[in-house]
C-alpha positions in Angstrom: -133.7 38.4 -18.4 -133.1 35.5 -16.1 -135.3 35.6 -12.9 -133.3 35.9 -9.6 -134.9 33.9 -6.2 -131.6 32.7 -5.1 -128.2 34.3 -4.6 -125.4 32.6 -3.1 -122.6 35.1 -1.8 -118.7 34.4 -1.4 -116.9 37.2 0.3 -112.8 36.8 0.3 -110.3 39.5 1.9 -111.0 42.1 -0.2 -113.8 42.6 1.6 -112.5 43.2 4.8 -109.0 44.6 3.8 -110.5 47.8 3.9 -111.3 47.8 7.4 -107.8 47.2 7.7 -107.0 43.1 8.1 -104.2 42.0 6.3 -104.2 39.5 3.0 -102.3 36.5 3.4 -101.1 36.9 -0.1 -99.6 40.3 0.2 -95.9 41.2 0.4 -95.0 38.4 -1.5 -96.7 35.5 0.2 -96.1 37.0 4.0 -98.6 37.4 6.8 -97.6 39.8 9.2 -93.8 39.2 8.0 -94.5 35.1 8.8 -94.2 32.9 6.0 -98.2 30.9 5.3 -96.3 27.8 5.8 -95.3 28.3 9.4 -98.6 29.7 10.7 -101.1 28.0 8.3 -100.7 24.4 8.1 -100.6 21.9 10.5 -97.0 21.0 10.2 -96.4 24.5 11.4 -98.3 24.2 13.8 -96.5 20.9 15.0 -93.1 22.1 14.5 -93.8 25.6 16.5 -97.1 25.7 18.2 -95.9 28.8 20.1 -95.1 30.7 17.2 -98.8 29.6 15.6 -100.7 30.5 19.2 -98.8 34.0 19.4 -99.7 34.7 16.3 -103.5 34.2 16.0 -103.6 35.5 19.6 -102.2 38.8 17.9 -104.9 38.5 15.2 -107.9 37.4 17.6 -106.9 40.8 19.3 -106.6 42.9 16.4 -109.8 41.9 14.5 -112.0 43.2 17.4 -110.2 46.4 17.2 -111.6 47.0 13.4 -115.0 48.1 12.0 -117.0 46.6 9.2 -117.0 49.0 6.1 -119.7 49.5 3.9 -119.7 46.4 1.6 -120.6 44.7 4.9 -123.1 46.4 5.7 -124.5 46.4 2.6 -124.2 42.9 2.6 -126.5 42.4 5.7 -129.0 44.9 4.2 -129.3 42.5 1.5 -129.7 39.6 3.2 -132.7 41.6 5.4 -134.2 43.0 2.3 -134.2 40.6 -0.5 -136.9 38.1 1.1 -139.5 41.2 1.1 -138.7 42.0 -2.6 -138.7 38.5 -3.6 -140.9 36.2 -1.2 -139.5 32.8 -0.9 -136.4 34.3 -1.9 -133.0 33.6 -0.3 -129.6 35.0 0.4 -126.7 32.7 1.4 -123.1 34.5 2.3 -119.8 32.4 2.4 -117.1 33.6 3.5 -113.6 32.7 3.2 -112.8 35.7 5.9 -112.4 33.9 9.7 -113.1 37.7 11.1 -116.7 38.4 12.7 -117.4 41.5 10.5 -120.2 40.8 8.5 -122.0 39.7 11.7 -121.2 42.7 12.8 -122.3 44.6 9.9 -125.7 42.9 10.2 -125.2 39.4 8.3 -127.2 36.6 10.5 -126.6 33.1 8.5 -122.9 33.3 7.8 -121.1 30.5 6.6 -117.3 30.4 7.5 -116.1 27.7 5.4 -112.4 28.5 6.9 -113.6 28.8 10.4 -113.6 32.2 12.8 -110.7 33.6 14.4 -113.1 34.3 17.3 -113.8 30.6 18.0 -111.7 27.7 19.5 -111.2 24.0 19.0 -110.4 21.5 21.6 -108.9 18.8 19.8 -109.7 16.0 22.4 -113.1 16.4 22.8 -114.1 17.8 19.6 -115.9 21.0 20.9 -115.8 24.5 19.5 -116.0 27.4 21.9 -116.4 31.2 21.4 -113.1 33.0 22.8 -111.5 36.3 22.7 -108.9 35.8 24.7 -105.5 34.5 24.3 -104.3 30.6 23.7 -100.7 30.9 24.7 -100.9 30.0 28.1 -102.5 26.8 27.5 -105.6 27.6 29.0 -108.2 24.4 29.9 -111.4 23.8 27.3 -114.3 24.6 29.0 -115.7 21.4 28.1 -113.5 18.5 29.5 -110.4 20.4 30.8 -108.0 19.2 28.3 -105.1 22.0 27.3 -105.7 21.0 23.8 -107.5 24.4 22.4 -105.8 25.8 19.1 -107.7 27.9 16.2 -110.6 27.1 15.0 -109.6 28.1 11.1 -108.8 25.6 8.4 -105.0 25.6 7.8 -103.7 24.7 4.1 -104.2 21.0 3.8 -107.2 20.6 5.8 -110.8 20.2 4.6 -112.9 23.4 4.6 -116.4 23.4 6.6 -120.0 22.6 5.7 -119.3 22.2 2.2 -122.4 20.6 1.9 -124.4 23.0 2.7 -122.7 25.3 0.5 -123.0 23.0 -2.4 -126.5 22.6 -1.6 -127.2 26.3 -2.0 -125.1 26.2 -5.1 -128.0 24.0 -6.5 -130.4 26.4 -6.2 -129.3 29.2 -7.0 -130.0 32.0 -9.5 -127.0 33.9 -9.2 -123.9 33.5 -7.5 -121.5 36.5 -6.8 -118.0 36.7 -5.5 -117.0 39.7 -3.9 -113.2 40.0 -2.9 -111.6 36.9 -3.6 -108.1 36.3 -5.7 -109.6 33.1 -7.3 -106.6 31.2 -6.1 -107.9 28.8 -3.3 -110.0 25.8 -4.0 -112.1 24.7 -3.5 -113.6 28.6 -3.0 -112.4 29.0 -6.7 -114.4 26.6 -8.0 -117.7 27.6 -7.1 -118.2 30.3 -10.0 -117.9 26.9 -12.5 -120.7 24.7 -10.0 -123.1 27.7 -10.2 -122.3 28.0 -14.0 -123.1 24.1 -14.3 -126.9 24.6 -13.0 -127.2 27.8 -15.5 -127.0 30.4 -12.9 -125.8 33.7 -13.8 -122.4 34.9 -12.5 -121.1 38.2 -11.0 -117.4 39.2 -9.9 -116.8 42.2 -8.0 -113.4 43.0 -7.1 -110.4 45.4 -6.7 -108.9 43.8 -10.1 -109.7 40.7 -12.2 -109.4 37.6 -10.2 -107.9 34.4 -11.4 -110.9 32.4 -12.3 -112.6 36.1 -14.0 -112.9 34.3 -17.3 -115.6 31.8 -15.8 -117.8 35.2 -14.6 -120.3 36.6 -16.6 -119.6 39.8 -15.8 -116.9 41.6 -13.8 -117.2 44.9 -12.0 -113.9 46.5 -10.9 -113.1 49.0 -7.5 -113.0 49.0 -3.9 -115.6 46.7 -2.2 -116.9 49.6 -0.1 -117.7 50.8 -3.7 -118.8 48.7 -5.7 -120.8 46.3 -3.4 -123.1 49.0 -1.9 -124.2 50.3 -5.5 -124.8 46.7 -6.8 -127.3 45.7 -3.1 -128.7 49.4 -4.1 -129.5 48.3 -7.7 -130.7 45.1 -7.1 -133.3 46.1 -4.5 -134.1 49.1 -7.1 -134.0 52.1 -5.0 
């Protein structure tokens, strides 16, 4: 059996859809009854930029309404517990989710290669600010005073972040899992055939067989507040 030091973590909307945050893909390509291409890319946002602010302002506001569920939780566990069962060992979580619940479930290092919905941009002077509050209004960046703050999330089209970090701990690693992700969006989607490429083993859990499932060495089906709690429980053996 191939020994684990390394797991590298990608967490989709599966994982939080249980705690009640809606999948872009659902109801036949509609968000919140807006069609992706209007809220999600920048042409949307340059041909409506009211219709984009009031809509992320409605999801800023909902997100910190909801709770994380179990699979986060058990997710920060993991990443607490696995150095002491394995010293020198390391767990790194990507996440395609822009919500702040596996923080709040007790997940430190993150990565939000599609941004945080809890986080603005100022386009003019290229600073990123935490914000809860509403964009709507136009309200200055805190920085240089510019009105020029819009979401801090990667739209279709644009270039995810820190993808080299990510690709750095694809290099390393022993085992790389995806947890609640369609297997649809590169370059996400692509990550189960880098981690194959080094000879790392490769886990899927998910509500049903993703896209890319044929690339996994094995697949676990049901609900992420299922399925990811009993696999953290059996891989730090208690």
């Amino acid at each position: 059996m191939q020994t684990i030091r390394n797991i590298v973590i990608l967490t989709g909307a599966g994982v939080s859809a249980e705690s009640g945050i809606d999948t872009f893909r659902s109801a036949g390509g509609l968000w919140e009854q807006h069609r992706v291409e209007d809220v999600a890319t920048p042409e949307g946002f340059a041909r409506d930029p009211n219709l984009v602010l009031r809509f992320y302002d409605m999801r800023r506001e909902a997100i910190q309404t909801k709770q994380p569920n179990p699979a986060h939780e058990a997710l920060g566990r993991l990443e607490r517990e696995w150095p002491k069962k394995v010293p020198g060992g390391s767990v790194t979580l990507v996440t395609q989710n822009v919500d702040d619940l596996h923080e709040r479930g007790g997940s430190l290092g993150v990565i939000h290669m599609h941004g945080e919905h809890l986080t603005v941009w100022c386009t003019a002077c290229d600073t990123r600010h935490r914000w809860t509050g509403a964009l709507i209004d136009r309200p200055p960046c805190p920085a240089c005073s510019a009105p020029f703050l819009r979401p801090d999330v990667v739209w279709f089209g644009e270039v995810p972040y820190r993808m080299d970090e990510i690709f750095a701990a694809l290099s390393e690693a022993d085992l790389f899992v995806s947890i609640g992700t369609s297997g649809a969006v590169y370059p996400a989607a692509g990550f189960v055939r880098t981690a194959r490429e080094i000879g790392a083993a490769t886990l899927e859990l998910n509500l049903e067989r993703s896209q890319g499932s044929q690339w996994f060495d094995e697949t676990r089906l049901g609900p992420a507040s299922e399925v990811v709690p009993a696999w953290v429980e059996e891989l730090l053996g208690r």
